[in-house]
C-alpha positions, -999 to +999 in steps of 0.1 A: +275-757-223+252-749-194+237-712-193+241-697-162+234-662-153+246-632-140+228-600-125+250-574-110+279-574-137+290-531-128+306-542-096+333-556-087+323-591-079+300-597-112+329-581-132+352-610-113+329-637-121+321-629-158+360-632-157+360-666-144+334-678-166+349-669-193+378-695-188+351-718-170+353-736-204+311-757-192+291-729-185+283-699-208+277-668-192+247-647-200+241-608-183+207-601-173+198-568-172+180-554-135+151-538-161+149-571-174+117-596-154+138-620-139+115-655-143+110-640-180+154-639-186+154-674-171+130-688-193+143-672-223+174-680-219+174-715-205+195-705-173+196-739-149+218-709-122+217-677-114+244-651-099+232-621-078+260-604-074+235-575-062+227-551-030+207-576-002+178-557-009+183-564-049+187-602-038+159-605-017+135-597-044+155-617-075+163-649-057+126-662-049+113-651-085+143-668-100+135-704-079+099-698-089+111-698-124+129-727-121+168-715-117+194-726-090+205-694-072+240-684-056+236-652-040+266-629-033+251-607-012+244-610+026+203-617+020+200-654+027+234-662+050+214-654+082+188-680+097+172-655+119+153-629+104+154-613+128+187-610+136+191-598+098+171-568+106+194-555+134+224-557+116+216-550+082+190-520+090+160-537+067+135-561+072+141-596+059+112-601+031+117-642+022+119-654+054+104-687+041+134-694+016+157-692+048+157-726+059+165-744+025+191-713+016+230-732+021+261-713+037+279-718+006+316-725+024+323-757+002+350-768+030+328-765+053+294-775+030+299-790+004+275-818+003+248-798+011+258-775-016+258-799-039+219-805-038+210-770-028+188-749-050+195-711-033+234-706-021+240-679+002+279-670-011+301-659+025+311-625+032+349-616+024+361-614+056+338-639+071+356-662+045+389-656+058+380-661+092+356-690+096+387-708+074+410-697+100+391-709+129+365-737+118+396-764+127+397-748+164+359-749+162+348-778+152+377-795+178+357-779+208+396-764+216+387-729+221+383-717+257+358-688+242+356-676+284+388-658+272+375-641+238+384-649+203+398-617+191+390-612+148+417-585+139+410-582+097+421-562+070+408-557+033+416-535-001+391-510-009+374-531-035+355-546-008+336-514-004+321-521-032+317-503-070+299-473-058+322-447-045+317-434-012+337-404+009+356-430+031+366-451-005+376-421-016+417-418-031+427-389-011+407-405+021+428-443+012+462-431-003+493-433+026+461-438+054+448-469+075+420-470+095+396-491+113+359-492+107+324-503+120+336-511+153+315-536+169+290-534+146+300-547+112+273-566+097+297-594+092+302-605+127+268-623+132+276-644+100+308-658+117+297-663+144+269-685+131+290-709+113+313-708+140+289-717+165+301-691+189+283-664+211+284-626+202+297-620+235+323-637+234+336-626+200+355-595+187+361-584+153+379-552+138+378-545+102+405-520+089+413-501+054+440-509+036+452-487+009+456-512-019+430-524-042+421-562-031+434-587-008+422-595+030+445-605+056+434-615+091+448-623+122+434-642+150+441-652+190+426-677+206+429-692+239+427-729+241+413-755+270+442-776+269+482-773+259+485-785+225+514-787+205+522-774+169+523-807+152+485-814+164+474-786+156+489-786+125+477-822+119+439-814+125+445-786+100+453-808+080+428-833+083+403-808+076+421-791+046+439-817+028+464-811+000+452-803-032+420-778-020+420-744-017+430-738+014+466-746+019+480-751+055+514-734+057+542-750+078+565-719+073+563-681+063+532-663+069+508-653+036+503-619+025+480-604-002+504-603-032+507-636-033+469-646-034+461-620-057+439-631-085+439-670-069+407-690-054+432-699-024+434-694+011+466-701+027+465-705+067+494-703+093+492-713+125+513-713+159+517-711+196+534-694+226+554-722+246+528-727+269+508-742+240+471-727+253+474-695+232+470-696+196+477-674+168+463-681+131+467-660+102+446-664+071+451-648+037+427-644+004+418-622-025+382-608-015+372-608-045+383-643-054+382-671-028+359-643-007+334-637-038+334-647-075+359-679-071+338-693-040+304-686-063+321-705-093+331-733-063+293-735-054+279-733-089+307-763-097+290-787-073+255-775-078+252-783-116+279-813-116+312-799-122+346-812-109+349-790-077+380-769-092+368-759-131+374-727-137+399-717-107+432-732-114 
């Protein structure tokens, strides 16, 4: 059994993740407590990885002292996703304070990563709805097919849960209950995060995050205009070269996804089509937040860093 760690275990993306390490049947979880030095808990307790499933500004000050100590680090929070430090400060309202740990720190998207993650010591874990969407559009992406002149248009919705533990007056039941809304328009801190590993421009890039009133689960939807006419079957075969069967993200041929259905699973299921001119493109991509868009895609990370097969624990 490898000891692994876990600060951050009150919300809901530590409670998730002491969940899946429970059934992870290599790695035995241990808490460590925020009061607790954090070089000092991995010493003590041996711990070769460590979860922050904390605030970024928790993170920033846990992930250096537990490298220094020794421990691999996957980092749920949104501390070490950003190359620019700048660039951190705008959106996230703080000033970056381990600047020099961002060029080592790994996007941890294993589709995307994987290789990299495997001999990575600090993990930056995605956002939730960055997940959903760099899945959805990465193919499109990394094809050069998107005509970005026209806009790529992000249109995302979550449960409450990815509001985090701590209640707020907009998480509120009487606020949620029979309501939708939008939220942080044009400026959630997500969008610079996708469009990094996208490798588009801010300008050319809109992204609307809405309530749902139901507990987890993020849907999104996006349109994209493309150079050249394509045709289903392509784009549905360079889908699929890039997701193959047996991963966790499943190219659907039929029926859309919705949240019921991913609830509690490490998967994201895509679908994809076209208008008959075959230039405009509509993709829809479904997960559970606090799954394949927190604790399963940590437990992913942590599989390849220490050695795991890439699916322990998730199926």
């Amino acid at each position: 059994m490898r000891s692994v760690g876990v600060l951050g275990v009150s919300g809901y993306s530590g409670q998730e993740l002491m969940r899946l390490l429970a059934g992870h049947g290599g790695a035995r979880p241990v808490v460590v407590e925020k009061e607790t030095a954090i070089g000092e808990a991995v010493r003590r307790d041996a711990l070769e990885l460590l979860f922050l499933a904390t605030p970024h500004e928790v993170s920033l000050e846990a992930a250096p002292a537990a490298l220094k100590a020794g421990a691999k680090v996957v980092d749920l929070s949104g501390a070490f996703r950003l190359k620019d430090p700048a660039v951190f400060a705008h959106w996230y309202g703080m000033p970056h304070t381990a600047p020099e740990l961002l060029p080592e720190a790994v996007y941890g998207l294993t589709e995307l990563n994987g290789e990299a993650v495997r001999g990575a010591r600090l993990v930056a874990n995605p956002g939730c709805y960055p997940t959903s969407v760099i899945c959805g559009l990465h193919p499109l992406a990394c094809a050069g097919a998107i005509d970005t002149s026209a806009g790529v248009i992000c249109d995302s919705k979550s449960g409450v849960s990815g509001a985090g533990h701590r209640p707020s007056p907009g998480t509120h039941f009487v606020e949620v209950h029979e309501n939708f809304k939008a939220y942080a328009v044009l400026r959630h801190k997500h969008v610079p995060e996708m469009v990094q590993a996208l490798g588009l421009s801010l300008g050319d890039f809109f992204f609307t995050a809405h309530l749902l009133p139901i507990t987890r689960g993020i849907l999104s939807t996006m349109y994209a205009k493309l150079r050249r006419p394509w045709t289903r079957e392509e784009l549905l075969a360079l889908y699929r070269r890039l997701y193959p069967d047996g991963g966790f993200i499943r190219v659907r041929e039929n029926g859309t996804p919705n949240v019921r259905e991913l609830q509690g699973t490490n998967y994201c299921d895509i679908y994809l089509t076209l208008d008959e001119s075959g230039t405009r493109a509509v993709i829809v991509s479904c997960i559970d937040n606090l799954v394949k868009g927190a604790a399963g895609q940590a437990l992913q990370n942590m599989n390849l860093m220490l050695g795991f097969t890439p699916n322990q624990g998730l199926v």
